[in-house]
mmJSON file of the N, C-alpha and C atoms, coordinates in Angstrom:
{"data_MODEL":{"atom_site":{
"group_PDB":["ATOM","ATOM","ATOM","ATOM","ATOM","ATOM","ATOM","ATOM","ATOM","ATOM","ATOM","ATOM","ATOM","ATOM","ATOM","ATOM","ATOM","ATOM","ATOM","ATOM","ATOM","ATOM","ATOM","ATOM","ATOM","ATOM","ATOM","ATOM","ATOM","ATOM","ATOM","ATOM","ATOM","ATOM","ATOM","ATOM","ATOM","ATOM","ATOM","ATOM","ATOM","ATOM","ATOM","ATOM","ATOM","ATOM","ATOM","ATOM","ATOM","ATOM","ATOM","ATOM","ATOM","ATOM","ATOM","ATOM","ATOM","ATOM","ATOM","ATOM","ATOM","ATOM","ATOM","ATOM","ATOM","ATOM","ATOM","ATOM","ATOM","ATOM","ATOM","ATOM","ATOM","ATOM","ATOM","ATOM","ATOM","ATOM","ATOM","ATOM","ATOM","ATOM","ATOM","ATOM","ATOM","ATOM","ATOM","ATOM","ATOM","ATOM","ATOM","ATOM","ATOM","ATOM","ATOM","ATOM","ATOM","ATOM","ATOM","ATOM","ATOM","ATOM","ATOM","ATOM","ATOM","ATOM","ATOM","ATOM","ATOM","ATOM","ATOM","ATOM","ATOM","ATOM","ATOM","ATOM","ATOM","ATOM","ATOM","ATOM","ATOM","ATOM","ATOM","ATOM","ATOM","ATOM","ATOM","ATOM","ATOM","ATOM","ATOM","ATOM","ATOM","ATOM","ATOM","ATOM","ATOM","ATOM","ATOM","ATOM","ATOM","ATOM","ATOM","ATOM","ATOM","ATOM","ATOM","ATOM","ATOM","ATOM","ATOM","ATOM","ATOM","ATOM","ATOM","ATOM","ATOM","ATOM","ATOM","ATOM","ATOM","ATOM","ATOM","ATOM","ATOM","ATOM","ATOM","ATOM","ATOM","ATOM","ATOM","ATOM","ATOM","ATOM","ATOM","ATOM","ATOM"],
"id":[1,2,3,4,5,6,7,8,9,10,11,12,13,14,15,16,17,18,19,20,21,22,23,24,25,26,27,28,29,30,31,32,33,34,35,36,37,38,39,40,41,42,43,44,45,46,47,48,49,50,51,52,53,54,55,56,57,58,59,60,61,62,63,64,65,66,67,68,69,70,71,72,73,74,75,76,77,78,79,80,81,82,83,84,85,86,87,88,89,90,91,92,93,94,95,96,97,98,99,100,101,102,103,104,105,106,107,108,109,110,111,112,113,114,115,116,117,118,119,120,121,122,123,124,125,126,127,128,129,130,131,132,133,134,135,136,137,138,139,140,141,142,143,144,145,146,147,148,149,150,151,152,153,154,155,156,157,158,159,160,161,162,163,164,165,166,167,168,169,170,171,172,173,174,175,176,177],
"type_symbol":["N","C","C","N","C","C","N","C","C","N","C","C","N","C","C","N","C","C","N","C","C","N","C","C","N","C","C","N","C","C","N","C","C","N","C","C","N","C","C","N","C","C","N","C","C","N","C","C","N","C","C","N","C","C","N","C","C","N","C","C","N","C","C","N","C","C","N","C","C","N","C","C","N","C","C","N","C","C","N","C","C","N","C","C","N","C","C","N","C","C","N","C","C","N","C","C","N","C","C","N","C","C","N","C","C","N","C","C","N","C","C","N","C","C","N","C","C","N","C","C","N","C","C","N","C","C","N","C","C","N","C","C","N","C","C","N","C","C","N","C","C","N","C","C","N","C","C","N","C","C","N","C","C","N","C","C","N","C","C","N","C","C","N","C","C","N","C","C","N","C","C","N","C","C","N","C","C"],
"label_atom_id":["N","CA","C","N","CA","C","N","CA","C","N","CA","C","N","CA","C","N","CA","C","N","CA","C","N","CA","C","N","CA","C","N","CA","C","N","CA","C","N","CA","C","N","CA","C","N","CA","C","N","CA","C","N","CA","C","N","CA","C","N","CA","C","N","CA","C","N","CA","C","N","CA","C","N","CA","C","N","CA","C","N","CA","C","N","CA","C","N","CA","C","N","CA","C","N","CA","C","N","CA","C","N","CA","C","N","CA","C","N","CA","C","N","CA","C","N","CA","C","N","CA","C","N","CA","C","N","CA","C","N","CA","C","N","CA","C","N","CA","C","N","CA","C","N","CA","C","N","CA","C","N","CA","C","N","CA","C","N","CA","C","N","CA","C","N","CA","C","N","CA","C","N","CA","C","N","CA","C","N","CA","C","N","CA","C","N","CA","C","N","CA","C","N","CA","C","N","CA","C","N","CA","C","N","CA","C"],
"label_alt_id":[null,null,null,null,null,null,null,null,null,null,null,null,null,null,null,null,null,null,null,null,null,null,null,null,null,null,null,null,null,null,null,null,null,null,null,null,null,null,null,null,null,null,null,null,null,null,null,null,null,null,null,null,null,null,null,null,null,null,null,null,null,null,null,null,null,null,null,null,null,null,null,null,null,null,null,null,null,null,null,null,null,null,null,null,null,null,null,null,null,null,null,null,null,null,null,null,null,null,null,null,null,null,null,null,null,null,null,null,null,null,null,null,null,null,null,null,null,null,null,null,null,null,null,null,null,null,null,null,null,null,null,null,null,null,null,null,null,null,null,null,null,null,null,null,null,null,null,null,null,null,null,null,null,null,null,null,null,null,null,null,null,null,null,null,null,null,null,null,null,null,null,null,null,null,null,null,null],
"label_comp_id":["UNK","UNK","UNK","UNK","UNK","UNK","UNK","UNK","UNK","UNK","UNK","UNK","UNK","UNK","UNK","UNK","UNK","UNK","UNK","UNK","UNK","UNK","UNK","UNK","UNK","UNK","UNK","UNK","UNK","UNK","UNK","UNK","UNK","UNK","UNK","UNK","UNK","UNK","UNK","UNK","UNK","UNK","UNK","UNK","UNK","UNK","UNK","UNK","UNK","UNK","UNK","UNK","UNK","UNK","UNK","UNK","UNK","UNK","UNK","UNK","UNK","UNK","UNK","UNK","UNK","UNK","UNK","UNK","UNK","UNK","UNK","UNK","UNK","UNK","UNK","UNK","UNK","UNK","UNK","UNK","UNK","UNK","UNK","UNK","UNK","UNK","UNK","UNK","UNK","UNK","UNK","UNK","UNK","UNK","UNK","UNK","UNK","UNK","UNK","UNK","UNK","UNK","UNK","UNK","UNK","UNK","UNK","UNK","UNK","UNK","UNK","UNK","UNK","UNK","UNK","UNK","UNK","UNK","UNK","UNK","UNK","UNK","UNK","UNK","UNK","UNK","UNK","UNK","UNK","UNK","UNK","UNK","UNK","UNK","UNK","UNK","UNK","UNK","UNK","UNK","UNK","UNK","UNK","UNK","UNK","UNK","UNK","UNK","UNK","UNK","UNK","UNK","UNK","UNK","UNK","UNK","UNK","UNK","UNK","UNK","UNK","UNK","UNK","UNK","UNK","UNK","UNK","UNK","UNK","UNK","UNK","UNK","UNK","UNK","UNK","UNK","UNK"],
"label_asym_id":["A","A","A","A","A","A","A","A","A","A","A","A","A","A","A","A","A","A","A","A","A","A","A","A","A","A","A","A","A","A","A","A","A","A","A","A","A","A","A","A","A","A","A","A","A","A","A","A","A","A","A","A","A","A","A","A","A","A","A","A","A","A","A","A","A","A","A","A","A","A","A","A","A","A","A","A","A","A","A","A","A","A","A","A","A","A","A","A","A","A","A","A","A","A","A","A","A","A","A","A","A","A","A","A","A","A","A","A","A","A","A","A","A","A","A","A","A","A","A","A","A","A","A","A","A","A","A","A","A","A","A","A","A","A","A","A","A","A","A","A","A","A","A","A","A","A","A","A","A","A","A","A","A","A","A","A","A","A","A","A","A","A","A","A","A","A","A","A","A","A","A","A","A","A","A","A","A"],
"label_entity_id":["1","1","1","1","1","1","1","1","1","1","1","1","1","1","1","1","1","1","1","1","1","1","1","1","1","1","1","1","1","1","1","1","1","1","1","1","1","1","1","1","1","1","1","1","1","1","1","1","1","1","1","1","1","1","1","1","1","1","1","1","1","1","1","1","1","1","1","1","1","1","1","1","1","1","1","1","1","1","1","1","1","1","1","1","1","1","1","1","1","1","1","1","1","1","1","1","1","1","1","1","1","1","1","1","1","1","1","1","1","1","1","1","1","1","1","1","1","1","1","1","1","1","1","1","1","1","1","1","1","1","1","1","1","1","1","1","1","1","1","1","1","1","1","1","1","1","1","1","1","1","1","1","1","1","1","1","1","1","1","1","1","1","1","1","1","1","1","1","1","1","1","1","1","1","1","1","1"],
"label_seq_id":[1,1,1,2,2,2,3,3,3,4,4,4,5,5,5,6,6,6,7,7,7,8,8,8,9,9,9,10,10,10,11,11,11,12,12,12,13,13,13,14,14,14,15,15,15,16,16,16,17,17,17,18,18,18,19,19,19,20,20,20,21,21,21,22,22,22,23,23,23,24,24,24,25,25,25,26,26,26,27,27,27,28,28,28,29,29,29,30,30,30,31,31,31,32,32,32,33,33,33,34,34,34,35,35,35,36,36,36,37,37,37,38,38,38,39,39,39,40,40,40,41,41,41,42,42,42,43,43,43,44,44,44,45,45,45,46,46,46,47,47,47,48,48,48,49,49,49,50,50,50,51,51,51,52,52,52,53,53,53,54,54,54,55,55,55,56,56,56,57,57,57,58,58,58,59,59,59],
"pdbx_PDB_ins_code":[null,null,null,null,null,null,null,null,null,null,null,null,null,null,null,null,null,null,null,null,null,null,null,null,null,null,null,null,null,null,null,null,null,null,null,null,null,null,null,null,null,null,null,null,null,null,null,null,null,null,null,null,null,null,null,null,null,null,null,null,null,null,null,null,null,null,null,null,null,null,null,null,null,null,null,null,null,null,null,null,null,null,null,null,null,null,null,null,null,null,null,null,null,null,null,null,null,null,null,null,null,null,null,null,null,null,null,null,null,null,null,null,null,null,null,null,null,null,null,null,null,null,null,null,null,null,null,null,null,null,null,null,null,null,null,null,null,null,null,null,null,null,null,null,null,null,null,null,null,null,null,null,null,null,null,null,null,null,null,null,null,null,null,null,null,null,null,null,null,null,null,null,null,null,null,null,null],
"Cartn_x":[-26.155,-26.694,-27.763,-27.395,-28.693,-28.777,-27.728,-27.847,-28.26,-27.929,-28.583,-30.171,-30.784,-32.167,-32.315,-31.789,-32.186,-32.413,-31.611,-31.614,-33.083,-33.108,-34.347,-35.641,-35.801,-36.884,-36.97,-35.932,-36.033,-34.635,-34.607,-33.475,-32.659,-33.851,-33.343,-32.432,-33.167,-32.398,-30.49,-30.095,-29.025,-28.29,-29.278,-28.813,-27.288,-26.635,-25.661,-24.14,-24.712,-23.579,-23.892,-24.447,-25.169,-24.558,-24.326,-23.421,-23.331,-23.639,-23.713,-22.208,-21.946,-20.655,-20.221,-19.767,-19.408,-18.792,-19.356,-19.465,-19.928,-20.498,-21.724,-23.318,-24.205,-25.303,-26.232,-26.889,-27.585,-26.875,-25.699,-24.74,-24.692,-24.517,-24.236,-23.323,-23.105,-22.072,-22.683,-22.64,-23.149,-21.766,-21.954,-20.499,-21.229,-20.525,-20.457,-19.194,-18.899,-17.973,-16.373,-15.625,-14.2,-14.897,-15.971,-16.223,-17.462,-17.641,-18.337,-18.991,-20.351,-21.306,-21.429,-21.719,-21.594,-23.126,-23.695,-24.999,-26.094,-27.046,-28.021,-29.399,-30.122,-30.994,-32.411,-33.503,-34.323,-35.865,-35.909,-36.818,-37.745,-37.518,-38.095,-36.864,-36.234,-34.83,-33.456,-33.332,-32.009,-30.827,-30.148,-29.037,-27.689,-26.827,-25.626,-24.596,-23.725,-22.902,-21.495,-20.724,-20.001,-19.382,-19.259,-19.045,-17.08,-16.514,-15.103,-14.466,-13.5,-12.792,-12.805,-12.88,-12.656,-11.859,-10.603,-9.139,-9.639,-10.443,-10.199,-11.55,-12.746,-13.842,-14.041,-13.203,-13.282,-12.459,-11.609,-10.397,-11.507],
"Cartn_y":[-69.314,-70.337,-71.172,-71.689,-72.063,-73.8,-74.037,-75.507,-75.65,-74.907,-74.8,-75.22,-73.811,-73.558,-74.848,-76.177,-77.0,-77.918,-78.076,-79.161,-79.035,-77.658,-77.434,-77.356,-77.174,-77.601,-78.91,-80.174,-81.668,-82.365,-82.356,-82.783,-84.348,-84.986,-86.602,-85.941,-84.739,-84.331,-84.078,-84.357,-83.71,-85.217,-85.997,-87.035,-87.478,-87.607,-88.038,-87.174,-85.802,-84.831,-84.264,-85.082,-85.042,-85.518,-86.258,-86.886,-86.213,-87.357,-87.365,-86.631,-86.12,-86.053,-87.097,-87.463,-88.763,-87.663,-88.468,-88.3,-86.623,-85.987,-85.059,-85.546,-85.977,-86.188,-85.365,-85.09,-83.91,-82.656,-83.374,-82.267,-83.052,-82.226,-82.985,-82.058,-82.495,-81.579,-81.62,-80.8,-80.851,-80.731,-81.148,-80.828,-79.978,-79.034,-78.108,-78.115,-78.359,-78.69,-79.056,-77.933,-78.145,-77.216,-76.691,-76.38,-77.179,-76.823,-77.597,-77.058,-77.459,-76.678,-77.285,-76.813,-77.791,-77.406,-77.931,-77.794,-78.574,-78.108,-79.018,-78.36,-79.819,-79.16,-80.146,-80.148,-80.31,-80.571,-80.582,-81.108,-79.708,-78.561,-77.436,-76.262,-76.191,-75.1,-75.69,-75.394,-75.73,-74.557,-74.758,-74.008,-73.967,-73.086,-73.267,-73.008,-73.929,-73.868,-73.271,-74.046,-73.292,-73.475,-72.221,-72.552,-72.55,-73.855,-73.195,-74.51,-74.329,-75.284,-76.164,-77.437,-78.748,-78.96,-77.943,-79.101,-77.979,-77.173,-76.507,-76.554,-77.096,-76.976,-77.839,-78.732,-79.926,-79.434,-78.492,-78.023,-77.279],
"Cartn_z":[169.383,170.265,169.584,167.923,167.727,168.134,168.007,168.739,170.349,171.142,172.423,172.207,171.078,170.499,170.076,169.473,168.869,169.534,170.958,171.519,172.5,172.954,173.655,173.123,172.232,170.901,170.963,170.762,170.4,170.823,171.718,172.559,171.296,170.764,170.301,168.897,168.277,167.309,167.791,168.834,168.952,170.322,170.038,170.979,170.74,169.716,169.522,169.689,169.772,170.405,171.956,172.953,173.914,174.614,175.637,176.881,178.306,179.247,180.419,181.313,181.869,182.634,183.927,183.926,184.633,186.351,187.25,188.599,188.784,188.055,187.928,187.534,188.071,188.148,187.417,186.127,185.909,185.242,185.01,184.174,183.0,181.916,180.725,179.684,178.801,177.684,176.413,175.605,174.203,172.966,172.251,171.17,170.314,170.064,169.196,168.349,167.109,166.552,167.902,167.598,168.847,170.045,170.367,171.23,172.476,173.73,174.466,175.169,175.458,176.207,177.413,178.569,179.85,180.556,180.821,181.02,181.862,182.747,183.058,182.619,182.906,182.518,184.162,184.178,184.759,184.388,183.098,182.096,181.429,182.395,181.846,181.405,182.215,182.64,181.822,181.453,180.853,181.29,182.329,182.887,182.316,181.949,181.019,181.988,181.875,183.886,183.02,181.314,180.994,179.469,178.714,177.319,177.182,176.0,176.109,175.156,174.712,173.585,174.384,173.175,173.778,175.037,174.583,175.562,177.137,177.063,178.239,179.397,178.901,179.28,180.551,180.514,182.06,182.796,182.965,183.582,185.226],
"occupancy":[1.0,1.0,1.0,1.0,1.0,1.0,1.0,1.0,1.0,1.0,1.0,1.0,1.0,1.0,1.0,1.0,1.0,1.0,1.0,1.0,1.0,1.0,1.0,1.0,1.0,1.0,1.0,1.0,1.0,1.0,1.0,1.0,1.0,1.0,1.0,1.0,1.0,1.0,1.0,1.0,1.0,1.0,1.0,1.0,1.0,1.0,1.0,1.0,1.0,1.0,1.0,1.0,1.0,1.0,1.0,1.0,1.0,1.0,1.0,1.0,1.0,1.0,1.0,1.0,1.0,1.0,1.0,1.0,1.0,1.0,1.0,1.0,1.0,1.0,1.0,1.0,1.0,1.0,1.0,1.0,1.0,1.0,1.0,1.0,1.0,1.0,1.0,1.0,1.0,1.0,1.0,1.0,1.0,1.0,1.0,1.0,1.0,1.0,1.0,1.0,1.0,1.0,1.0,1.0,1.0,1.0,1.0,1.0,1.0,1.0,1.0,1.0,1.0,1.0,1.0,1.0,1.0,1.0,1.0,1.0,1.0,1.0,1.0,1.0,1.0,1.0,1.0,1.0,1.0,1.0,1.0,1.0,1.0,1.0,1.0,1.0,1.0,1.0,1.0,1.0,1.0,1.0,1.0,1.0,1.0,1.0,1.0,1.0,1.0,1.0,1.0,1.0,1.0,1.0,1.0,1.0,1.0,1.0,1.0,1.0,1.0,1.0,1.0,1.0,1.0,1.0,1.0,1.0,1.0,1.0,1.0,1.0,1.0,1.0,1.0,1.0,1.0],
"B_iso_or_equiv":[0.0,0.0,0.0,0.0,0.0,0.0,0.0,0.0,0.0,0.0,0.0,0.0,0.0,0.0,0.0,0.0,0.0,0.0,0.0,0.0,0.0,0.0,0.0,0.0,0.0,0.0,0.0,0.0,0.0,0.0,0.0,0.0,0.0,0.0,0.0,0.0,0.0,0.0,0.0,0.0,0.0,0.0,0.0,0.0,0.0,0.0,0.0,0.0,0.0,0.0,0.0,0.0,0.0,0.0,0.0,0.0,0.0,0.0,0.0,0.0,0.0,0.0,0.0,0.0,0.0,0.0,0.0,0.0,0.0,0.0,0.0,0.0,0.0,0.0,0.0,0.0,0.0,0.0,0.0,0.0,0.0,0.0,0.0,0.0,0.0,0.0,0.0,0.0,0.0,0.0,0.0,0.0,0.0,0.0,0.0,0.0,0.0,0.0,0.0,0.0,0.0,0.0,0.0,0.0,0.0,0.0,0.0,0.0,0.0,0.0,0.0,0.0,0.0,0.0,0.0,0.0,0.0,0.0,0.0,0.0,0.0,0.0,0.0,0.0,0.0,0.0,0.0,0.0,0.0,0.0,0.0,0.0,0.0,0.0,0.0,0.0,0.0,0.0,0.0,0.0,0.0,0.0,0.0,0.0,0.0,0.0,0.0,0.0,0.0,0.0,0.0,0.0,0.0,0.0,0.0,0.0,0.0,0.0,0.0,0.0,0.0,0.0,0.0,0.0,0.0,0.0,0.0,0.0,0.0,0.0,0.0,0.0,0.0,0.0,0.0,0.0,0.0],
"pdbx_formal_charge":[null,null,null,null,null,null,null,null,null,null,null,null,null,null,null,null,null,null,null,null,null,null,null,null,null,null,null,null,null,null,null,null,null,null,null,null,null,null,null,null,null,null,null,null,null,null,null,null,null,null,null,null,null,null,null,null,null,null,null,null,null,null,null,null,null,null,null,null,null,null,null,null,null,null,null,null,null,null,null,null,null,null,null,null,null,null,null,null,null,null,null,null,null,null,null,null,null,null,null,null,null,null,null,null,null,null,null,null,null,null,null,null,null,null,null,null,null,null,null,null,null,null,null,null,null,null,null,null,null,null,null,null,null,null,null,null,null,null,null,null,null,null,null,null,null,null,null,null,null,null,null,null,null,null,null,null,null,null,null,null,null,null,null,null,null,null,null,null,null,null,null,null,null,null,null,null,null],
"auth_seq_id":[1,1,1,2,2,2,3,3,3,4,4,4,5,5,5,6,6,6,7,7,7,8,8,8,9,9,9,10,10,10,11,11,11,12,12,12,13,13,13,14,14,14,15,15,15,16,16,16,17,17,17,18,18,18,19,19,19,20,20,20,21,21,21,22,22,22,23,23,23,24,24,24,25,25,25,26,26,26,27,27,27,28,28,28,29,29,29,30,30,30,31,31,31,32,32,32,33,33,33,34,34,34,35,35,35,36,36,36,37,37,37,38,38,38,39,39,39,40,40,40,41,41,41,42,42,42,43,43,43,44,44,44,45,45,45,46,46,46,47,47,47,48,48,48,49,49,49,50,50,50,51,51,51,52,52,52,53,53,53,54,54,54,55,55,55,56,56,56,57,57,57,58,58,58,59,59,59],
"auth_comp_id":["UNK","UNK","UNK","UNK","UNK","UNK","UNK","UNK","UNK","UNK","UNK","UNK","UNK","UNK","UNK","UNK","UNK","UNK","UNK","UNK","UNK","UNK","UNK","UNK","UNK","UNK","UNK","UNK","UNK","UNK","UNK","UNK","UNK","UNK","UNK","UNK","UNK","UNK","UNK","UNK","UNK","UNK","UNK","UNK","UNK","UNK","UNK","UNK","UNK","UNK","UNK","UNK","UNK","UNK","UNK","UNK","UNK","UNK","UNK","UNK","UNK","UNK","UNK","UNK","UNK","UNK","UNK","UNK","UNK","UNK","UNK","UNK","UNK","UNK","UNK","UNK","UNK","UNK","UNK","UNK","UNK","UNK","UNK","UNK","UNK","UNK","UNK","UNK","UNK","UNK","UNK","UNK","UNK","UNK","UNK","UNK","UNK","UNK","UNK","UNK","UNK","UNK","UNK","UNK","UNK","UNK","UNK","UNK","UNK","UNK","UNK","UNK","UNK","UNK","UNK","UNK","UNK","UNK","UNK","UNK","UNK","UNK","UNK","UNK","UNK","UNK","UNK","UNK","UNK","UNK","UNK","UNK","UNK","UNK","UNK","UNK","UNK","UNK","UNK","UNK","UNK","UNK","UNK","UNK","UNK","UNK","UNK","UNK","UNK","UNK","UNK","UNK","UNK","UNK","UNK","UNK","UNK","UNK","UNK","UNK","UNK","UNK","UNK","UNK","UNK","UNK","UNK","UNK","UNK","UNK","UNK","UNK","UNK","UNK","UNK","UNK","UNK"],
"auth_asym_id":["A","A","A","A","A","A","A","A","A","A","A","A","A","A","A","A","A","A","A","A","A","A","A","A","A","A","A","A","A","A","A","A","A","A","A","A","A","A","A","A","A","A","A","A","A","A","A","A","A","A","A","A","A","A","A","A","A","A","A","A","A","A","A","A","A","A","A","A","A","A","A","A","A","A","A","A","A","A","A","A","A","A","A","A","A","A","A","A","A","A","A","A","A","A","A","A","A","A","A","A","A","A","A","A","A","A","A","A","A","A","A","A","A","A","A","A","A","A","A","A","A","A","A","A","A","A","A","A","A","A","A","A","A","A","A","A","A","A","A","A","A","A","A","A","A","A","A","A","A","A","A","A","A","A","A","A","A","A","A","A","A","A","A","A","A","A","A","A","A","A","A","A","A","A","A","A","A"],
"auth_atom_id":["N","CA","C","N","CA","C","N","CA","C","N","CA","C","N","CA","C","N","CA","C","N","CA","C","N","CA","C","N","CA","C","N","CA","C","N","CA","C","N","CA","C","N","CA","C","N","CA","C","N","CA","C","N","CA","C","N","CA","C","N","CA","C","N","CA","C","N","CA","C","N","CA","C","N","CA","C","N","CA","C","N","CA","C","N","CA","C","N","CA","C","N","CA","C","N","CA","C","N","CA","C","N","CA","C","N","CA","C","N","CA","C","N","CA","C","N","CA","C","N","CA","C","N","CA","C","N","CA","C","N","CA","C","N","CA","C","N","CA","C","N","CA","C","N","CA","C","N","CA","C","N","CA","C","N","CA","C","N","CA","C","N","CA","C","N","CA","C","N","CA","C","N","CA","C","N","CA","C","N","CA","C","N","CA","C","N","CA","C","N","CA","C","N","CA","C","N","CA","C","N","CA","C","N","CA","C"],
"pdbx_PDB_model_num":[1,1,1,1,1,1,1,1,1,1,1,1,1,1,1,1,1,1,1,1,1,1,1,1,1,1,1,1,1,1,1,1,1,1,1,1,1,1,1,1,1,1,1,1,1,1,1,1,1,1,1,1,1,1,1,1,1,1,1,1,1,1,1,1,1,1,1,1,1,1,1,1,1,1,1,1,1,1,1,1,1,1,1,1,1,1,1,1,1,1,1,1,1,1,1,1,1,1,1,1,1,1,1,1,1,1,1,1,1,1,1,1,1,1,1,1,1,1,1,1,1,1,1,1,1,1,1,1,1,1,1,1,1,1,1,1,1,1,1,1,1,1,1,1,1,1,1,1,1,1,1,1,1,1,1,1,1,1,1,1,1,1,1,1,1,1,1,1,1,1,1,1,1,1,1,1,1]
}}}
């Protein structure tokens, strides 16, 4: 989980594998090479809603 660790340390370091989820508010996704992190966060909490390969993680 060290990219999780990286983004919550300095979120801008990781801005570019970062992205909003579209008609989820406060959800966002992180890229991890072919894998995807699904996540919110609240400016202190960073909640992990779900980890899983690219093609399967929006399902």
């Amino acid at each position: 989980m060290g990219k999780i660790a990286q983004y919550a340390a300095d979120p801008a370091s990781l801005a570019n594998n970062v992205k909003t989820l579209k008609g989820e508010p406060g959800v966002y996704r992180l890229r991890i090479g072919d894998w995807r992190v699904v996540f919110a966060e609240d400016g202190r909490v960073i909640s992990i809603i779900r980890v899983a390969p690219r093609g399967n993680v929006y399902d």
